[in-house]
N, C-alpha and C positions, 0 to 999 in steps of 0.2 A: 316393333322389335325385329333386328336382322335374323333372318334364319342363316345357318352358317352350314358348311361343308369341307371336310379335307378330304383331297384327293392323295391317298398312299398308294403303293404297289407294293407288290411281294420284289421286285428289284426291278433294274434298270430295262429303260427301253420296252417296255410293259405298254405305253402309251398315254403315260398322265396328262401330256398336254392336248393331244389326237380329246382325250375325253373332258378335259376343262374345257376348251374351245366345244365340244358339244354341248356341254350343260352350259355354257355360258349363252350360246343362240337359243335354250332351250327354255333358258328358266326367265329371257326377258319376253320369252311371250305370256310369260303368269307375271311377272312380277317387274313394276315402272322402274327399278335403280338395281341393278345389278351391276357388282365390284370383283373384283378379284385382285389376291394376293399370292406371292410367293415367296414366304419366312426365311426359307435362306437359299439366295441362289450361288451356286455355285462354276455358273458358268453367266460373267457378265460382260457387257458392251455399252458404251457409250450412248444414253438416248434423250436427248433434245438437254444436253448440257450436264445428266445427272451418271452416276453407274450405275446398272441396275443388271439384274440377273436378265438373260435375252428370252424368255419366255416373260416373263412379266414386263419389258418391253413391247414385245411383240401383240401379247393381251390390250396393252394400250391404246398400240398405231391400229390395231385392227377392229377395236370396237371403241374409240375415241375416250376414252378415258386418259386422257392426258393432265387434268387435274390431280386424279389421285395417282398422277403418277411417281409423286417423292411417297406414298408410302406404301408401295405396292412391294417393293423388295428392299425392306430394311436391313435385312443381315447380309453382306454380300461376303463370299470368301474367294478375296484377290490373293494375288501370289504372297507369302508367306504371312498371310491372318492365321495359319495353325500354329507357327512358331510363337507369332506374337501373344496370342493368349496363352498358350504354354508358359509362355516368361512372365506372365502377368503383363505384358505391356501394351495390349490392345486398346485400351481405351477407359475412360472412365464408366460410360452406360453396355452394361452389360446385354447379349445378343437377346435374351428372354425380355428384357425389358423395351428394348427395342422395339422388338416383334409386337408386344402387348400393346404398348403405345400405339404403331401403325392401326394393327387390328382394331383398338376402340375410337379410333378416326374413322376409318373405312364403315364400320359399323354404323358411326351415327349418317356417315352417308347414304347408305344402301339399305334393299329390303333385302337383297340375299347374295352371299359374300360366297364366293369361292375361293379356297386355298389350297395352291397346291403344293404339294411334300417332294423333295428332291432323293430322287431315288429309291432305295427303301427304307427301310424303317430306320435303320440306326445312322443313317445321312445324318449330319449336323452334332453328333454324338461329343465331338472334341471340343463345341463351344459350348455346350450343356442343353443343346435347343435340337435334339434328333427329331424326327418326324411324330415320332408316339408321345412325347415331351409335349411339343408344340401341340399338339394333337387336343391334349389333355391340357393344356395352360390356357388356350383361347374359346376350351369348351366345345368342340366343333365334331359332332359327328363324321366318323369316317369310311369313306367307302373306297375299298382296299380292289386295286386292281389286279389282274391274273395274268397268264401267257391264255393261251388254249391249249386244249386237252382235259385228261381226268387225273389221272395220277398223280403229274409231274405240278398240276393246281393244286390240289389237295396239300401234297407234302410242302409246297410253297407256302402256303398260305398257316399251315401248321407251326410254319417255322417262323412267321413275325409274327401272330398272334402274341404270345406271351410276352414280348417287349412292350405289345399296345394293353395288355391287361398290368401288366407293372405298373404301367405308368396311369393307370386308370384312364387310360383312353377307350371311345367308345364306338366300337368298329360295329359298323350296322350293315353296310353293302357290299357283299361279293361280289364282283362285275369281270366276268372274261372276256377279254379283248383278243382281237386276232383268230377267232376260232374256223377253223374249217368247215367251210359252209357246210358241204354234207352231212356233215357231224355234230352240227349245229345243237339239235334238238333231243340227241342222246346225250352229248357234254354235257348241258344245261341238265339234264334230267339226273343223271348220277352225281353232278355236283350238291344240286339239291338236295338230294338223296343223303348226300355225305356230309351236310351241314347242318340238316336238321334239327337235329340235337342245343345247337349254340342259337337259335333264336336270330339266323340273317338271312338276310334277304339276297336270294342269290339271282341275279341278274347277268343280261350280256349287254356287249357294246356292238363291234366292226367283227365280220369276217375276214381274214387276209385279205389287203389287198394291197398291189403290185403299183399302185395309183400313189397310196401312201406310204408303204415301204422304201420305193425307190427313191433315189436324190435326183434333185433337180441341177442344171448349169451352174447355176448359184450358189448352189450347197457346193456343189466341184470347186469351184472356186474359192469359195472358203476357206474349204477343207485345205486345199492346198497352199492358202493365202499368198495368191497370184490374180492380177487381172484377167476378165474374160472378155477376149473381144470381141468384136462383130455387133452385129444388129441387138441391141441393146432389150428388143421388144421380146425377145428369146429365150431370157435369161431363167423365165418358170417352165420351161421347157423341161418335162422328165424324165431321165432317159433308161430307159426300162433294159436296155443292156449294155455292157461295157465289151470292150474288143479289141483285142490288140490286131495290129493290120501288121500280119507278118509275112503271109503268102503273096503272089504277085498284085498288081492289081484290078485282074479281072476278080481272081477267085474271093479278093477281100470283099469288090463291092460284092460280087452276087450271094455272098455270105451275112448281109448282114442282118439282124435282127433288126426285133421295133424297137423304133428310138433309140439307136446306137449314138453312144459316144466311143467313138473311135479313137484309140492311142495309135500313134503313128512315129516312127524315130524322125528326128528332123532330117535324115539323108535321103529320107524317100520322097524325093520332088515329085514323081511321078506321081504316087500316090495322093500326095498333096493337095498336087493340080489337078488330079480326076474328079479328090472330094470336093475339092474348090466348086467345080464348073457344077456337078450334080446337085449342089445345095439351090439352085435353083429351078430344078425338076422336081413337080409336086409327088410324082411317085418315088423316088426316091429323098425326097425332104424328112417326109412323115419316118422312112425310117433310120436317116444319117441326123440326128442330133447336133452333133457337132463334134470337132477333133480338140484333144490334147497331143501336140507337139510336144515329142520327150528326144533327150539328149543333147551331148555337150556340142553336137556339131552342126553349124551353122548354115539355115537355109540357104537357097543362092538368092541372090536380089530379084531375079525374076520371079523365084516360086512363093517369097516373102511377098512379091507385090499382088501379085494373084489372089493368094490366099485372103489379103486385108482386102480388095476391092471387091471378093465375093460376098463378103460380111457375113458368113457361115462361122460361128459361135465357136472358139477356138481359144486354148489357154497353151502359152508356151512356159514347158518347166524345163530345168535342166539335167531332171534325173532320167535313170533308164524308163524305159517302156514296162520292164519287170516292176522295177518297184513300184510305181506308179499303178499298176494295175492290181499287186498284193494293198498297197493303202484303201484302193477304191473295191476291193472285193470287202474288207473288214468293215468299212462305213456303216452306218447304221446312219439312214436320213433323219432329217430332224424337219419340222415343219417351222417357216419365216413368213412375217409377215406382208411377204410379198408370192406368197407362192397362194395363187387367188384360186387355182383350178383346184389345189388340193381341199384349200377351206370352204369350196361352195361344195364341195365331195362330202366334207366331212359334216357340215350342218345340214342338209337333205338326206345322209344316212340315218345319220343324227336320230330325225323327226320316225323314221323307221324302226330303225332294230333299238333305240334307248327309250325306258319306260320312264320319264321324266315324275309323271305322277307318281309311279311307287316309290323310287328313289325319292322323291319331298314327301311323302305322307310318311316315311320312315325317320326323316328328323327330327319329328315329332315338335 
């Protein structure tokens, strides 16, 4: 029989995938077939011919499950899926049925399925399949992820509780992620303290860290969906600060932080050419990243040629430096399965600070 799990949060960016991907290195050291699904994605991409939500992608390419990859993400919501079921016009098989079907597939494959819920709890609410729904339809124990801290947990977690008890869902694992190391083992201990009462097992994940938080070259590029050139080998490269090069360019380079991705307006040739030549000095590599070239006005051909023969990891946009730098300050990273330093980070924490055995002795 599969043992099952869903993965909720009290809301977004909490780190459902950060802790799928750990239980998912975690549970096949117990267990020969481990699966995973994600019921409804809402943010999908193209992957080996199918659509699929790009964490349930990612789960694929990264631990080869590329079999069960048509039923890893059955509900997907592309651009206007809310209006169409709204109208009734979505389709004949309804999203709950969908989901069910995938799950007792995946099932007969596996000894222990992971599911992960999008967002928080009332994610998926407009097709009838929210995360407490689903929760409660595929029978799956849940363990409810947190921010860090005490308070601001507590009232969270207070506050989706009751949509997972409506829906007779069966929320078994507090789990704090991101917590401030210092505070680590007083958080932990007042949460407990504060959960008592309800019969869960309150658990941590990750302490901050700056490793996983930050976006990588890749994720930049994304985000901005533009190419990124240069040495292609660079692209998980993370860049732990952003900066706009506005003062000359002495004071920009001696100013930079670690792992700078630098904005730069395209009229500073000068600039350009400095970061060009430095990208191949190792004391200055580790902390110049790479540049975004911002603005409407155009390199000269010398400083354009410069820049592509240094092969320093470079995205040319046409907006200002300002906006560019407001886009990239609200980012929130996301982890792809190409970004290999974050995922060996994250399964060697993993084996540390996640109590894998209480977490399975608890889904009884």
């Amino acid at each position: 029989m599969c043992r099952k799990i869903f993965i909720g949060a009290t809301g977004q960016h909490c780190g459902k995938t950060t802790i799928s991907l750990s239980l998912m290195h975690l549970a096949r050291k117990r267990y020969a077939r481990v699966g995973f699904m994600k019921p409804i994605g809402p943010k999908c991409i193209e992957y080996r011919g199918m659509i699929m939500d790009k964490d349930a992608a990612m789960m694929a390419s990264v631990y080869g499950l590329d079999q069960d990859a048509p039923f890893m993400s059955p509900m997907t919501l592309t651009a206007g899926t809310t209006r169409r079921f709204l109208d009734g016009t979505a389709g004949s098989r309804q999203p709950r049925q969908l989901i069910l079907d995938a799950c007792t597939e995946l099932e007969k494959r596996h000894d222990f399925l992971i599911i992960e819920g999008a967002g928080h709890g009332g994610v998926g609410s407009v097709v009838g399949a929210n995360n407490a729904q689903v929760a409660a339809m595929l029978d799956a124990p849940v363990l409810m992820i947190t921010g860090g801290g005490i308070g601001n947990v507590i009232d969270a977690v207070e506050l989706n509780l009751p949509l997972y008890e409506r829906e007779h869902a069966r929320v078994k694992v507090i789990m704090a992620n991101k917590l401030v190391a210092s505070k680590r083992e007083e958080s932990l201990a007042y949460l407990t303290k504060a959960f008592q009462h309800r019969n869960l097992l309150v658990t941590s994940a990750f302490d901050y860290s700056r490793t996983l938080a930050d976006p990588t070259l890749q994720h930049v590029a994304e985000l901005l969906q533009l190419p990124l050139h240069g040495d292609p080998a660079d692209k998980s490269r993370i860049c732990h600060t952003i900066q706009i090069g506005a003062a000359s360019s002495q004071k920009v380079i001696e100013g930079l932080g670690d792992s700078t991705l630098l904005i730069v307006t395209s009229s500073r040739d000068e600039l350009i050419v400095t970061a060009s030549a430095l990208h191949h000095i190792p004391e200055f590599r580790t902390r110049l990243a790479g540049l975004i070239v911002a603005g409407h006005a155009p390199m000269s051909t010398i400083t354009q040629r410069i820049l592509e023969d240094s092969m320093i990891p470079h995205i040319r946009i046409e907006e200002t430096t300002a906006d560019v730098f407001a886009l990239l300050r609200e980012h929130v990273s996301k982890i792809g399965p190409d970004d290999t330093e974050k995922i060996e980070l994250i399964n060697s924490t993993a084996e540390k600070y996640i109590n894998f055995d209480a977490i399975d002795a608890m889904l009884g």
